[in-house]
N, CA, C and O atoms as CSV, one atom per row, in Angstrom:
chain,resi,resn,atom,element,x,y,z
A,1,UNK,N,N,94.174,91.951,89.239
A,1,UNK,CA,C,92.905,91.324,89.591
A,1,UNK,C,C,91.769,92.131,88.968
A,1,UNK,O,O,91.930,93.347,88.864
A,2,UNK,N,N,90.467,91.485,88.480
A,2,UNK,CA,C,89.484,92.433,87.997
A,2,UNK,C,C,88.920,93.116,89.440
A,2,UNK,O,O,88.925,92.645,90.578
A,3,UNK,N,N,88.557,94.082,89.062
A,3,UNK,CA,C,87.963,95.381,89.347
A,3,UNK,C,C,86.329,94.421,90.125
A,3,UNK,O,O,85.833,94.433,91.252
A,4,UNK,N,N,86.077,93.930,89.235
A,4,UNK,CA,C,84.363,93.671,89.637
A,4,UNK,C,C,84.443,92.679,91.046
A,4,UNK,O,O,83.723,92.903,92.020
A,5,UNK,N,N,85.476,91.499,90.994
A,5,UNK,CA,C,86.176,90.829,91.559
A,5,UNK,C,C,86.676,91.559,93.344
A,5,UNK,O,O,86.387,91.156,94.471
A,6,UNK,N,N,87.254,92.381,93.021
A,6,UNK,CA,C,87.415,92.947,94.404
A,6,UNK,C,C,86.417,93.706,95.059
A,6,UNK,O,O,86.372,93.774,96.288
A,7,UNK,N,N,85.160,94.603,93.893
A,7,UNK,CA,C,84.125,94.793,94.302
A,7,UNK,C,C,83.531,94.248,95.351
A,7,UNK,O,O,83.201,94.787,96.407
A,8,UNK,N,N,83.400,93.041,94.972
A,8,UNK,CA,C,82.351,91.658,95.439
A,8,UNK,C,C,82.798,91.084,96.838
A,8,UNK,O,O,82.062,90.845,97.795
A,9,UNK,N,N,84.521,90.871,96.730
A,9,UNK,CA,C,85.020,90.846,97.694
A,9,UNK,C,C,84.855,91.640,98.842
A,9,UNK,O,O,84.605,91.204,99.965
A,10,UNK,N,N,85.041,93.114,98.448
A,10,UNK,CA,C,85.049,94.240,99.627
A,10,UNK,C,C,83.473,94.037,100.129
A,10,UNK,O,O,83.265,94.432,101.276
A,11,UNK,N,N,82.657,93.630,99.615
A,11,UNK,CA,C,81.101,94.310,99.755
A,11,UNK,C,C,81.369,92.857,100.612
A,11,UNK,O,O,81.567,93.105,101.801
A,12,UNK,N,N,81.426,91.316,100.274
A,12,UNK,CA,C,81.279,90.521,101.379
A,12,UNK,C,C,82.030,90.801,102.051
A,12,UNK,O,O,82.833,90.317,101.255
A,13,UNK,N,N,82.649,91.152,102.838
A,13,UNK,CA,C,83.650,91.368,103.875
A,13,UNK,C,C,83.165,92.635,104.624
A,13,UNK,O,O,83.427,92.828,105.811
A,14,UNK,N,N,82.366,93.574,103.779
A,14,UNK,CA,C,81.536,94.314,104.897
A,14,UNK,C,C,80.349,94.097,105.625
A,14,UNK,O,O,79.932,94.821,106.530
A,15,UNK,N,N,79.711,92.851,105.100
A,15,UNK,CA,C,78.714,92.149,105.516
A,15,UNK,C,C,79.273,90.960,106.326
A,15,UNK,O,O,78.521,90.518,107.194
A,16,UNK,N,N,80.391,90.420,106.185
A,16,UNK,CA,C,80.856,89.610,107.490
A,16,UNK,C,C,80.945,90.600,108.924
A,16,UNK,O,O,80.670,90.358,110.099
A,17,UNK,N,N,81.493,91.890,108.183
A,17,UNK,CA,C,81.329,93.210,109.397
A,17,UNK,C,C,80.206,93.046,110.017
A,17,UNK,O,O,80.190,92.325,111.014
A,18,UNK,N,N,79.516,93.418,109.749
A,18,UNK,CA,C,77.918,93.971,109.865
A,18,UNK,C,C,77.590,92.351,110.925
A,18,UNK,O,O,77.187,92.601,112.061
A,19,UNK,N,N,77.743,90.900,110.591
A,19,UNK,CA,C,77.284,89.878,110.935
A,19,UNK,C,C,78.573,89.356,111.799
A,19,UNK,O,O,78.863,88.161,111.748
A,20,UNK,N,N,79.267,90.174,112.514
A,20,UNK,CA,C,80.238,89.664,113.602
A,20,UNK,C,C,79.680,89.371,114.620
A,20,UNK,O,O,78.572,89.860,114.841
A,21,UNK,N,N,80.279,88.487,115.542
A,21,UNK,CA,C,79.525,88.510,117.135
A,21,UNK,C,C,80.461,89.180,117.698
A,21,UNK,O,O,79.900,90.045,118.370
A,22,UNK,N,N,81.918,89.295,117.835
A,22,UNK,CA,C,82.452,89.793,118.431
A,22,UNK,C,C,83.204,91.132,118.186
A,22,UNK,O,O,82.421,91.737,117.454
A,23,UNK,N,N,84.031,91.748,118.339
A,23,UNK,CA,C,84.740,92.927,117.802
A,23,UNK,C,C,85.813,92.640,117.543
A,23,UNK,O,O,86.453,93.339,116.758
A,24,UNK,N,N,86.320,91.583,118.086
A,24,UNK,CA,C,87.623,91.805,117.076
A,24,UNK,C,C,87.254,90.831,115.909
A,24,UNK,O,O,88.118,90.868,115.033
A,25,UNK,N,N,86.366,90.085,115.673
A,25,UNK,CA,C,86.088,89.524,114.375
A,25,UNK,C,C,85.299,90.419,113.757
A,25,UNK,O,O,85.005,89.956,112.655
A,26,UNK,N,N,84.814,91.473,113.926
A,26,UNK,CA,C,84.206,92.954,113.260
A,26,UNK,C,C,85.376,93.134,112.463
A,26,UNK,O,O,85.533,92.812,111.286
A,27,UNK,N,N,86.656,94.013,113.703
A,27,UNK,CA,C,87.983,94.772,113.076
A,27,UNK,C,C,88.560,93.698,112.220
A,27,UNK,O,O,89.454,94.176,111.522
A,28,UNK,N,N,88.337,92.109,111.960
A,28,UNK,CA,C,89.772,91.896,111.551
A,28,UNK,C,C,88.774,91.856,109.922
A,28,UNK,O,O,89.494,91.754,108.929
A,29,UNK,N,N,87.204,91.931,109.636
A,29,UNK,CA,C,86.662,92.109,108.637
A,29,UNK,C,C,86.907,93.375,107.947
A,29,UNK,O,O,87.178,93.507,106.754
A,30,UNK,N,N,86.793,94.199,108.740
A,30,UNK,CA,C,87.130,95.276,108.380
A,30,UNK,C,C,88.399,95.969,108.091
A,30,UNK,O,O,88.566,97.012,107.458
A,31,UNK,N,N,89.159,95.296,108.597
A,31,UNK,CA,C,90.596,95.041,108.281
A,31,UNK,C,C,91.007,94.870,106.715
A,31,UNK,O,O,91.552,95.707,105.996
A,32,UNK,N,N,90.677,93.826,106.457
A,32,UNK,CA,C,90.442,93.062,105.675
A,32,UNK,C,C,89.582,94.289,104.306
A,32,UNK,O,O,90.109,94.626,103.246
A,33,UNK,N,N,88.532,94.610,104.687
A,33,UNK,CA,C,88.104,95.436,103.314
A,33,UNK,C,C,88.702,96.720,103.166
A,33,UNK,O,O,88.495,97.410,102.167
A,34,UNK,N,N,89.548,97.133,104.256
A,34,UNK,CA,C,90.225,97.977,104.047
A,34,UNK,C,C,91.590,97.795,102.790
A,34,UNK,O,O,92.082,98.629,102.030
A,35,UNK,N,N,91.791,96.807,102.932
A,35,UNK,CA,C,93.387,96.406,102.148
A,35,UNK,C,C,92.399,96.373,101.000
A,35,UNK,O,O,92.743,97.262,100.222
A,36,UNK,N,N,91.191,95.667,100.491
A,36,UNK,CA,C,91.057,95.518,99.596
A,36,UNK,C,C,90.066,96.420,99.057
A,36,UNK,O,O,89.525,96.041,98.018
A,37,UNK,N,N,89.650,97.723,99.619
A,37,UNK,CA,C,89.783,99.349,99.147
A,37,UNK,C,C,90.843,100.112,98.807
A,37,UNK,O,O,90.895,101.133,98.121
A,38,UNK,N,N,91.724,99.470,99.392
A,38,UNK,CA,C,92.894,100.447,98.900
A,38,UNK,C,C,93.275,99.783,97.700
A,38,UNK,O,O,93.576,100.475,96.727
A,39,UNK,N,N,93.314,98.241,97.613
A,39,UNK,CA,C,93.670,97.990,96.428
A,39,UNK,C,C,92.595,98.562,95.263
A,39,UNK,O,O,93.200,99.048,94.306
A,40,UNK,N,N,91.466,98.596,95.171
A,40,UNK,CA,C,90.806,99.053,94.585
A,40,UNK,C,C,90.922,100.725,94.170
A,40,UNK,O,O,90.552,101.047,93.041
A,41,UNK,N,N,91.383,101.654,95.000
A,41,UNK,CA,C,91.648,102.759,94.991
A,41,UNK,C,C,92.692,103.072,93.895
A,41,UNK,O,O,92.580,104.021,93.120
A,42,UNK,N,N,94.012,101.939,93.897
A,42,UNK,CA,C,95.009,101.825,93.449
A,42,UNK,C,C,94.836,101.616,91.972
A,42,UNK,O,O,95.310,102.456,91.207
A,43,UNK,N,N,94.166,100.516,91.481
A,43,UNK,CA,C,93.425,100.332,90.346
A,43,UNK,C,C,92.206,101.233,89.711
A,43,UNK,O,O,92.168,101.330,88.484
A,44,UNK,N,N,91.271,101.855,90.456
A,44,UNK,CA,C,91.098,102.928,89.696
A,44,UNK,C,C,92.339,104.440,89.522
A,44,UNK,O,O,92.349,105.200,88.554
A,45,UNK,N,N,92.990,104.505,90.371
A,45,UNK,CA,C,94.241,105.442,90.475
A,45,UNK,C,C,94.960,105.001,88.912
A,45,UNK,O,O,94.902,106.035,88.246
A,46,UNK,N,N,95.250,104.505,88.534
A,46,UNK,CA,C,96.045,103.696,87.906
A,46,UNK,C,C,95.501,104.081,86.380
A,46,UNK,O,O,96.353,104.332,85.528
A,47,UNK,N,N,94.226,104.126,86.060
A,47,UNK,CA,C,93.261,104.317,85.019
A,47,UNK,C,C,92.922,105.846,85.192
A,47,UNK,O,O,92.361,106.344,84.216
A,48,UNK,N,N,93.173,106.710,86.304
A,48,UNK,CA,C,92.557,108.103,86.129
A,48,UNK,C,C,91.452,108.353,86.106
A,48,UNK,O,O,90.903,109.303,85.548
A,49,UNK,N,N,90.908,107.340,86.847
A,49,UNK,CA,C,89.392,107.373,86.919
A,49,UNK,C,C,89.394,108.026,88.251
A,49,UNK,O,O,90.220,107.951,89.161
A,50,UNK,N,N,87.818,108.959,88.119
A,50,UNK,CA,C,87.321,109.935,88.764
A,50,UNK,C,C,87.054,109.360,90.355
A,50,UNK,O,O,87.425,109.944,91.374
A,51,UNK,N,N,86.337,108.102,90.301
A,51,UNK,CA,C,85.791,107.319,90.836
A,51,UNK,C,C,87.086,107.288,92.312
A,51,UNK,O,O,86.871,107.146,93.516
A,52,UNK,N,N,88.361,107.478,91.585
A,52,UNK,CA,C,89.322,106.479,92.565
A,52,UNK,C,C,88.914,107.488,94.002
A,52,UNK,O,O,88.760,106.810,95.018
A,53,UNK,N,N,88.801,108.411,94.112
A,53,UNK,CA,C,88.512,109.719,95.414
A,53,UNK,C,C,87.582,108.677,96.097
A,53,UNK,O,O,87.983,108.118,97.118
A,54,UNK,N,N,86.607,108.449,95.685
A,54,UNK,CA,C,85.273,108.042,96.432
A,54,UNK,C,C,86.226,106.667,97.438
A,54,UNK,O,O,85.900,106.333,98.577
A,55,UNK,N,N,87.262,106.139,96.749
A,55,UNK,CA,C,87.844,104.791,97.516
A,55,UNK,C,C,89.058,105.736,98.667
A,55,UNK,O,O,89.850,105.032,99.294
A,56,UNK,N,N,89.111,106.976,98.829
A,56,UNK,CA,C,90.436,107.310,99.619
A,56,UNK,C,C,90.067,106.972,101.044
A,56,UNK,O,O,91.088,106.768,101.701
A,57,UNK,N,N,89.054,106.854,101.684
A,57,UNK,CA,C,88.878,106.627,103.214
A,57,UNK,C,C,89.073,105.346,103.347
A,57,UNK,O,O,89.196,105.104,104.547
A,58,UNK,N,N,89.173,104.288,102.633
A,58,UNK,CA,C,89.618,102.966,102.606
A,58,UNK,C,C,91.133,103.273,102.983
A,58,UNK,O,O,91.656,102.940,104.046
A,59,UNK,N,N,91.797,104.005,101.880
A,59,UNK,CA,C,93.316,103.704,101.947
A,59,UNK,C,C,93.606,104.130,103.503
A,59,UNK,O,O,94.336,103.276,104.007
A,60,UNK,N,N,93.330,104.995,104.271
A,60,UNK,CA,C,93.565,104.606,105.709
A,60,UNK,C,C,93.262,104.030,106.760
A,60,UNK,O,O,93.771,104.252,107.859
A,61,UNK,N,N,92.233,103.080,106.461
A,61,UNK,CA,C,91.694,101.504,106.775
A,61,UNK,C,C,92.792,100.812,106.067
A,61,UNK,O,O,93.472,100.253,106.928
A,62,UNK,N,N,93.164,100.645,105.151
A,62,UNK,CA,C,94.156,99.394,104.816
A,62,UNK,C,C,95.200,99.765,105.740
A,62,UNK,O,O,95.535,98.825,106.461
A,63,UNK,N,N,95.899,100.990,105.966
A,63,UNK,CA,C,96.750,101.774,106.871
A,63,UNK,C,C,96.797,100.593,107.901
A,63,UNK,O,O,97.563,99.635,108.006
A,64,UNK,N,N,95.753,100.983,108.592
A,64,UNK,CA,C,95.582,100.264,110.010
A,64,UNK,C,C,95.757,99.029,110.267
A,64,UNK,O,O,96.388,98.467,111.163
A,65,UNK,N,N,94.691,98.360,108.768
A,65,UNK,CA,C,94.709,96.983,108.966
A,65,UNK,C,C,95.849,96.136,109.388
A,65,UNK,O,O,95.721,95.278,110.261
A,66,UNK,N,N,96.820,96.342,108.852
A,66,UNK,CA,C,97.999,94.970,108.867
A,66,UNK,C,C,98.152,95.381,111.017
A,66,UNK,O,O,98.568,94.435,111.687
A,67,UNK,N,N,97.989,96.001,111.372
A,67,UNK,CA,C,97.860,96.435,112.972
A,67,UNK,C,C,97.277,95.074,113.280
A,67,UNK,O,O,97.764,94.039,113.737
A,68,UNK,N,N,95.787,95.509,112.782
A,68,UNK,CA,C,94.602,94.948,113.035
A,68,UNK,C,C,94.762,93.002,112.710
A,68,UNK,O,O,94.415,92.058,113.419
A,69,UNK,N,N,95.279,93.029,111.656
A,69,UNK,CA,C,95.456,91.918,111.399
A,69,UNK,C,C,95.926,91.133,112.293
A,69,UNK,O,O,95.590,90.240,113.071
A,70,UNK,N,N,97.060,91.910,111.847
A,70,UNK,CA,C,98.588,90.856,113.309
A,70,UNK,C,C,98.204,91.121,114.184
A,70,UNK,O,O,99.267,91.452,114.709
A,71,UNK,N,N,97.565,91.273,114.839
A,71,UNK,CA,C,96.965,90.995,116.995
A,71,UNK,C,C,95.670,89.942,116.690
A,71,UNK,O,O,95.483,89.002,117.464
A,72,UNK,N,N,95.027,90.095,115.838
A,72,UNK,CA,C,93.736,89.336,115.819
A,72,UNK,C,C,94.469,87.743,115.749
A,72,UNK,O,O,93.759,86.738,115.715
């Protein structure tokens, strides 16, 4: 998948965060940009780009997510 593409993705999905009414429709957003930080992490990982560090607190948000997912 492009890079700019999951950008865009993760950034709306933290703004569905931000615009939840409830909390578990918060967590399952956040859920959600977690998997697709880590994928992003993975893809700069992948290239040796410097950048990929700045994505590692995602990869244990994606961790959680599939939790998060499956109960929501």
């Amino acid at each position: 998948m492009d890079l700019n593409q999951l950008y865009s993705e993760h950034q709306i999905l933290l703004i569905h965060a931000a615009d939840a009414i409830s909390e578990p429709a918060r967590r399952k957003h956040l859920a959600a940009a977690g998997i697709i930080g880590g994928q992003i992490f993975d893809v700069l990982s992948s290239k040796n780009a410097g950048a990929s560090v700045g994505w590692l607190p995602w990869m244990d948000q994606s961790l959680l997510a599939a939790d998060l997912v499956g109960s929501a």
